[in-house]
N, C-alpha and C positions, 0 to 999 in steps of 0.2 A: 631439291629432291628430283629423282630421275624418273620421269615419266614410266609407268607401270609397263612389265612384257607386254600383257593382251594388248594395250592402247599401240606400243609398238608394232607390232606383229601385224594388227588392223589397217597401221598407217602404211607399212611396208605394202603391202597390197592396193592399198589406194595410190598410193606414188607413181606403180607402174601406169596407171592409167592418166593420173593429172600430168604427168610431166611433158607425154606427150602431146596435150590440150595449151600447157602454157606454154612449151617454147615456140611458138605462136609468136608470142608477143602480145598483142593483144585480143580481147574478146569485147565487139562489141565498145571499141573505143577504149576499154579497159587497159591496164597496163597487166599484165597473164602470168602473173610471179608468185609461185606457193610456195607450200615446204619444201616440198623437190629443192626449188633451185636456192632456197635458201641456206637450206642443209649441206649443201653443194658446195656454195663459197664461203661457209661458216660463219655467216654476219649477221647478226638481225638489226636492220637501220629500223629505230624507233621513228617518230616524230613527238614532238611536246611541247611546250611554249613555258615560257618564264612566268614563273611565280611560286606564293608562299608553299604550295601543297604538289607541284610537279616538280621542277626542276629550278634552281637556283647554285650558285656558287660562294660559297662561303670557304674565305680563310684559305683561298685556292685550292678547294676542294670540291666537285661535286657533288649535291647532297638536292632534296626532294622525295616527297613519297611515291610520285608514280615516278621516279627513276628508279628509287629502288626496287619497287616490286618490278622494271622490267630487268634491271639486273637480274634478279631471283628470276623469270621466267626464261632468258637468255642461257643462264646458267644449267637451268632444268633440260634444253634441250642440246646442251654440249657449244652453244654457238656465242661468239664475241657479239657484246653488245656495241653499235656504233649509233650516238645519238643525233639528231638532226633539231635544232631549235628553231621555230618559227615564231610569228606575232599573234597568230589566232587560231582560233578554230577553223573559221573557214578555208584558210589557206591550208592547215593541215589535212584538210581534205580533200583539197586541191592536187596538193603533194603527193598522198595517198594513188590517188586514182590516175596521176602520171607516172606511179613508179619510183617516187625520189622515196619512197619509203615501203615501207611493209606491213608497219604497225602503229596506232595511234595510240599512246598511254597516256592519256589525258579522260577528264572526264567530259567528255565527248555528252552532247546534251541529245537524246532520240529523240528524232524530230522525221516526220513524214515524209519532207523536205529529202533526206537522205539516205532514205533506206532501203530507193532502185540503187543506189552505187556500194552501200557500207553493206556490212554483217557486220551489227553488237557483238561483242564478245565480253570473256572478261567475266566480273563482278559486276552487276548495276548496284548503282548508287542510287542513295532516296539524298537531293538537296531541295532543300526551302530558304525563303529569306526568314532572318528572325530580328527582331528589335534587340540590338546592342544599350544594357544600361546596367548599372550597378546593382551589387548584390542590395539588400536590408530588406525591413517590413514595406516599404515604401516601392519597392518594386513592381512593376506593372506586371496583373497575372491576365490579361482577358484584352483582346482589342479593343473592346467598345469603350476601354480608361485611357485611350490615345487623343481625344477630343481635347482640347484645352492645353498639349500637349508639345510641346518644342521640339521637332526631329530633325538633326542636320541629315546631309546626305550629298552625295554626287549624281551627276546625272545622268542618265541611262535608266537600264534595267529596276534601279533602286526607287527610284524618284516616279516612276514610273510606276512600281506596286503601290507607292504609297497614295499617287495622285488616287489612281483608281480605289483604293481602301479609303479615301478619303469620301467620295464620293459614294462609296457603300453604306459610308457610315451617317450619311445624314452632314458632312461636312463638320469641321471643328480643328481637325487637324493643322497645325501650324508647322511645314513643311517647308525647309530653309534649304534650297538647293545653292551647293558649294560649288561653287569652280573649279574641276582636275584639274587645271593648269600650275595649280599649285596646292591643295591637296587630293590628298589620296585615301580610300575606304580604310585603310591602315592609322592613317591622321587622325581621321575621324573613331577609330578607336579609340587610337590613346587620349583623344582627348578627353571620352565620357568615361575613363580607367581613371582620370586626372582631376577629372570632378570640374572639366573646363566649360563643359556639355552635358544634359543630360541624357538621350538620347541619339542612335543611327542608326544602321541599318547595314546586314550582310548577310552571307548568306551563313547557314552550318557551319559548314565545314573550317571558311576562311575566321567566324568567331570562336573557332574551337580550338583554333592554331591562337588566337591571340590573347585566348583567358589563357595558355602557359607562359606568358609575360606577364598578364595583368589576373590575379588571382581570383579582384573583387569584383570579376562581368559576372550578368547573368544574362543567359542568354538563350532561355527557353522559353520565348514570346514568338511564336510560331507565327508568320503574316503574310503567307503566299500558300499555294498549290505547291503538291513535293511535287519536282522535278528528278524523270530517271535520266543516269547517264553510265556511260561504261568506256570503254578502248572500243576500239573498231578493225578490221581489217576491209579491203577490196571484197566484192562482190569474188571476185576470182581468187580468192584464199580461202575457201573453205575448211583448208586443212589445217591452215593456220588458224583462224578462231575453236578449230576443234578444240587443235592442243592447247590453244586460250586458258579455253573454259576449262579444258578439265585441269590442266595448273592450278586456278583459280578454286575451284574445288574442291581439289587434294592438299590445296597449301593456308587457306584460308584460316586454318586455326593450326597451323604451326608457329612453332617456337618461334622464327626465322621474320614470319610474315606482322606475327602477333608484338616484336620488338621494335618493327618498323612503325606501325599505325602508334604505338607508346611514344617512338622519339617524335612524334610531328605532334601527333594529337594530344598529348596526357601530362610528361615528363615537365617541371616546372624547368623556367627555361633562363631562372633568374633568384640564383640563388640568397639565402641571407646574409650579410655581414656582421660582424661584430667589430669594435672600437679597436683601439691605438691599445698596446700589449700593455704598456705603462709609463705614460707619461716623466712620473715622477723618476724614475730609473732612466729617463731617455732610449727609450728601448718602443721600436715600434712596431717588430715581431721578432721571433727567435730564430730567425733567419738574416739577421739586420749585418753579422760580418761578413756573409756572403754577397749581400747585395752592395755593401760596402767594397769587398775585392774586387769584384765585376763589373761595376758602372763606372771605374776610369776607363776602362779599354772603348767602350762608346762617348766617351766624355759625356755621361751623366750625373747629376745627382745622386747620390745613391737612394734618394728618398725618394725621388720621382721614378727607382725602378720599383721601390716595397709599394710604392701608391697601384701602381701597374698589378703588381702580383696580386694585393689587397683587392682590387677589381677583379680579375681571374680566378682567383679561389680562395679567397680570406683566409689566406695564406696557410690553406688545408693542401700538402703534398700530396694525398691521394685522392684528389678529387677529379670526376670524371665526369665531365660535360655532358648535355643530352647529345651533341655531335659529334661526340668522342675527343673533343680534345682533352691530354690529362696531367697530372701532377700540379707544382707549384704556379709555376708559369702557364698552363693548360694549352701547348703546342700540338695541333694537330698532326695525325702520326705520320704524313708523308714528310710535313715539316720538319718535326722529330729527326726523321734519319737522315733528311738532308741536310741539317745541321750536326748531326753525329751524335747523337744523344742515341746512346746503347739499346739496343730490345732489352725492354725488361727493365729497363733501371729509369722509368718514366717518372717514376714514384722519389729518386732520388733528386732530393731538394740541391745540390750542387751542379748536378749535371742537368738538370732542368734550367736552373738561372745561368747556366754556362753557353747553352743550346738558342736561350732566349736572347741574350747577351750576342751570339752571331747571328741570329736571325735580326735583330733589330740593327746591328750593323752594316748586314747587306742590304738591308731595304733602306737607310739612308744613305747610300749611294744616289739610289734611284732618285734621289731628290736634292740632290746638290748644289743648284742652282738656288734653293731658297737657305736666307741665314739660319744657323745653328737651333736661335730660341722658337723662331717660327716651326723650322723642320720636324722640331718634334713633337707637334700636334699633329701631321701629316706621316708619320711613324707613326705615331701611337694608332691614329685612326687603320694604316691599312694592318697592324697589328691584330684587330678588332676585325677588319670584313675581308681582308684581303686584300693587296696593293692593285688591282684591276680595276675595282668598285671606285680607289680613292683618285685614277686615273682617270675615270668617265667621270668624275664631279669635276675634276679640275677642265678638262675637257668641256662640258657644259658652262660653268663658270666664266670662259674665254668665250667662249660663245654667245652666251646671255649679258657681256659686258664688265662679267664681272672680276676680279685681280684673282687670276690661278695659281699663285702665291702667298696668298694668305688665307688662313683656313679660318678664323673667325669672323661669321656675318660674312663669309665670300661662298669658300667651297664646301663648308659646313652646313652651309642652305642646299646646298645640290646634290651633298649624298643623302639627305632629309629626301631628295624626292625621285631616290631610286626605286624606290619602291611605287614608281603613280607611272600608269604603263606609257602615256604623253612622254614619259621621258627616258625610262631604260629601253624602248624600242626607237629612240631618236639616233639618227645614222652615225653621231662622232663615239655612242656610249659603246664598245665593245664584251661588257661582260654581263648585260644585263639585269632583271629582276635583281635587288636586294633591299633588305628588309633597315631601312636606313637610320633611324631614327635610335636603333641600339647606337650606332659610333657617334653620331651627334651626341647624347648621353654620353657613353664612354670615353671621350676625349674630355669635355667637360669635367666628367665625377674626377676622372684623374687627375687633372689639371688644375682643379680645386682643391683637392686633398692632398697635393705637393704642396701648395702653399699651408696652408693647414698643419701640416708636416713641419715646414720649414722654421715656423711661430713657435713649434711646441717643442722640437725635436733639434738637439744641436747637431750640427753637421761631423 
């Protein structure tokens, strides 16, 4: 949406005057950059940092939720969005107040600490930490039933509310701090999702991203102070958080804005399956001569491509991802046309296995170096997150000693821990944050269910 005349018209007139304030350069040590000069060279350089809820790369795709509301804001004011990733917060406000950016879409924590340099802008957010554990009657409704109580956790922040909750409480708490070096607050989800664990800890927002994996958290065990946060600009963008905020305002319960907070926070993100089409008929979808034509041109089984699609959309042609990838195969749409699969015909189950069929071709190039049976664990995998993601685990792998050529018990541990910041902010990983533990799974489920396959289903 295009920012209202009156706000225009307002800003128009304030321009005259800040422009000639900021080309300056700086104010006060400041970096002196508003809307003027933004509008000017028609770019808004964000800043953000990798993870589940800002910006992440999936499937060679960029996807996040404050990436996408800064596309929607970028877009509101006519100008190309250019994003900048950094490791922290601190740094991005480092970056900020040197100029290497203009806008901070993260949720930025308001702190006393920065608020001679920033203006909040934006939406504040209300986070808290909450006790991650499963749904039933057995679930913890009150802190004071945390006494007697097994909480894993990582260290920092977490470990940290809990010591001090602990000692609120009179002591009792049984608080098992885990080493990042090999997990990660994501770990320690799935593990109490898994019934491995019964208890962690995280914060809102990040347990709210993980019940649409795991259906059966509950996770409104409330155990810290809300903390507010929001985007930020320079002290010297005033103009800039104007139009922030009033974006933020005007768009706030749009269609636009209101699909975005669904694909991160709501949309289950792990669909159901149902069994083998029929056994007795040796038929294990009604797609089985397609998969059959098209898995000699990769020299596949044809059973290891139906296992593949059975994973992607239980072999539903119109099915359409919470991250938009769609049809049989569920190819995301830039991959789609790059492999020439028609607009519009995403839903045709031929042209879909056709599309997947050259996409799985070209990415085994990429790995040519390793044998046939092994390569296509390392296919399937970056099939699933992206061939970047399966590049920094192999990468790590070599690094940590371990054989960059074999994906089981090697680089299957290291895309498990793209997701633990220790390691997708580590100098050989280039595409950072991803949520790894789906492709450990999904190489597996498939790789299981071809053989599966193989016992029930003649070739």
């Amino acid at each position: 949406m295009k920012l209202s005349y009156v706000f225009w018209s307002v800003l128009c007139l304030s321009l005259l005057f800040y422009s000639c304030q900021s080309r300056k350069g700086t104010v006060n040590g400041e970096a002196a950059i508003d809307l003027p000069e933004i509008m000017e060279r028609g770019e808004l350089v964000v800043l953000t940092a990798n993870s589940s809820t800002s910006y992440f790369n999936y499937r060679g795709e960029p996807m996040g939720f404050q990436y996408e509301l800064a596309q929607q804001f970028a877009r509101s004011l006519g100008l190309k969005l250019k994003l900048k990733v950094v490791n922290n917060p601190s740094e991005m406000v480092r970056c900020l107040i040197r100029g290497e950016g203009d806008l901070v879409a993260y949720n930025l924590d308001i702190t006393n600490a920065w608020k001679d340099s920033l203006i909040y802008c934006g939406e504040e957010n209300i986070t808290h930490q909450v006790i991650v554990q499963r749904r039933g009657k057995d679930a913890l409704k009150d802190v004071t039933q945390l006494p007697g109580k097994e909480v894993y956790t990582t260290s920092g922040k977490y470990y940290d509310r809990l010591m001090n909750l602990n000692s609120e409480l009179g002591g009792g708490i049984n608080v098992h701090k885990v080493e990042t070096d090999s997990v990660s607050e994501e770990n320690l989800i799935t593990w109490v999702a898994e019934g491995k664990i019964d208890y962690t800890v995280a914060t809102n927002e990040i347990a709210k991203i993980n019940r649409t994996y795991y259906p059966n958290l509950d996770i409104g065990l409330v155990i810290s102070f809300d903390q507010r946060s929001s985007w930020a600009v320079r002290k010297t963008s005033p103009l800039l958080a104007e139009a922030a905020d009033k974006w933020h305002k005007e768009n706030i319960n749009s269609s636009e804005f209101k699909a975005s907070a669904r694909r991160y926070f709501e949309l289950n993100k792990r669909p159901t399956h149902g069994s083998i089409l029929s056994v007795k008929d040796g038929k294990i979808s009604h797609y089985d001569d397609l998969f059959k034509k098209y898995a000699p041109e990769i020299d596949w089984d044809w059973r290891l491509l139906a296992s593949l699609a059975y994973t992607e959309s239980n072999f539903d042609s119109t099915a359409v991802s919470w991250a938009g990838a769609r049809g049989l195969m569920q190819l995301m749409p830039a991959t789609a046309r790059a492999m020439g699969l028609p607009e519009g015909k995403e839903q045709n189950p031929e042209e879909s296995i056709k599309a997947a069929v050259k996409y799985i071709g070209a990415t085994a190039k990429s790995f040519s170096k390793i044998p046939q049976e092994e390569r296509i664990n390392f296919v399937l995998a970056s099939y699933n997150s992206g061939i970047g993601h399966v590049l920094d685990a192999m990468a790590l792998a070599e690094k940590y000693g371990k054989n960059k050529y074999v994906w089981r018990d090697n680089v299957e541990n290291f895309i498990l821990l793209k997701s633990n910041e220790e390691y997708f902010t580590d100098s050989v990983c280039k595409n950072g944050y991803f949520r790894g533990i789906e492709t450990y799974n999904f190489v597996r489920d498939i790789t299981s269910r071809f053989e599966q396959y193989k016992k029930k289903i003649k070739k």
